[in-house]
C-alpha positions as CSV (number, residue, x, y, z in Angstrom):
1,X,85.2,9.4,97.7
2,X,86.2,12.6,98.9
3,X,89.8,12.8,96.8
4,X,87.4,12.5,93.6
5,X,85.3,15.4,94.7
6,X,88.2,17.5,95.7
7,X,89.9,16.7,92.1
8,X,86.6,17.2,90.6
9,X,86.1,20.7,92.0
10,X,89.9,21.4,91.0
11,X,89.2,20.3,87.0
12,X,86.1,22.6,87.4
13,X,83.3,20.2,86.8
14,X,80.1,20.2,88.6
15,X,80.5,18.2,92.0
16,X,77.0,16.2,91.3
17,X,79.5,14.2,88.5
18,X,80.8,11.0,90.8
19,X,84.1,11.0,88.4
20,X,86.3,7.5,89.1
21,X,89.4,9.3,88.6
22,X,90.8,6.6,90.9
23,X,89.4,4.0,89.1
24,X,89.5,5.5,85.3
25,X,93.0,6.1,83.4
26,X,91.5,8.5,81.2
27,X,90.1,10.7,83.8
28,X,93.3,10.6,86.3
29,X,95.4,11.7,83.1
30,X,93.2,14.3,82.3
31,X,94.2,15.6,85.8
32,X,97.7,15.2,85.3
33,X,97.1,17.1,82.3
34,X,95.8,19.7,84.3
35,X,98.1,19.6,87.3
36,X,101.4,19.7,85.3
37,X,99.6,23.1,83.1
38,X,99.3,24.9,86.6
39,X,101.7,27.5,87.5
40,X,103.8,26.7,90.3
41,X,105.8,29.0,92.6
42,X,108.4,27.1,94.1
43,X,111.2,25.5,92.2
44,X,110.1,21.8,91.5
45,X,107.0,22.0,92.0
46,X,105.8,19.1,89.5
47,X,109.0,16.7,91.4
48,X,106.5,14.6,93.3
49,X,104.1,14.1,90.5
50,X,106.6,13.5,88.0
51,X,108.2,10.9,90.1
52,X,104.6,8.8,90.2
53,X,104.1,9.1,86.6
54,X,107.5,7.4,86.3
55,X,106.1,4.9,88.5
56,X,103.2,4.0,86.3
57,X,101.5,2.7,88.9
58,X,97.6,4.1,89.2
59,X,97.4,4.6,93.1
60,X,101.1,6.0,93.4
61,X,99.5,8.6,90.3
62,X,96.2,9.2,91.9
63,X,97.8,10.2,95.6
64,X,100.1,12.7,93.9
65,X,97.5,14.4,92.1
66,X,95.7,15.0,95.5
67,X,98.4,16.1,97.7
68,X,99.6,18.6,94.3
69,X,96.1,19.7,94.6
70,X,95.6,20.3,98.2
71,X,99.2,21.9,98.3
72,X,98.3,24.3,95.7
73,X,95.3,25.4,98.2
């Protein structure tokens, strides 16, 4: 899946890995982790992926962490 490679490349771990972050709890969180450590530059940055986590559903959680990545880019 392409949204696993770009998250893959974002948590700097070599692209060969097929990580299920969309499949896997522990690897999505260890995203989160990730996403919600990186500086942002407008205020609110972290709004949209702290409103999914509240969700605590795995596919709301999963789309935020790619569109926070592919905004940061």
């Amino acid at each position: 899946m392409r949204s696993n490679k770009l998250i893959t490349e974002f948590m700097d771990l070599p692209i060969k890995e097929n990580i299920p972050y969309d499949d896997d709890w522990r690897w999505l969180m260890q995203a989160v982790n990730k996403c919600l450590s990186t500086p942002v530059k407008e205020e609110g940055g972290y709004f949209q992926l702290k409103e999914a986590l509240s969700t605590a559903k795995k596919d709301v959680i999963y789309k935020s962490v790619v569109q926070f990545i592919t905004d940061k880019k």
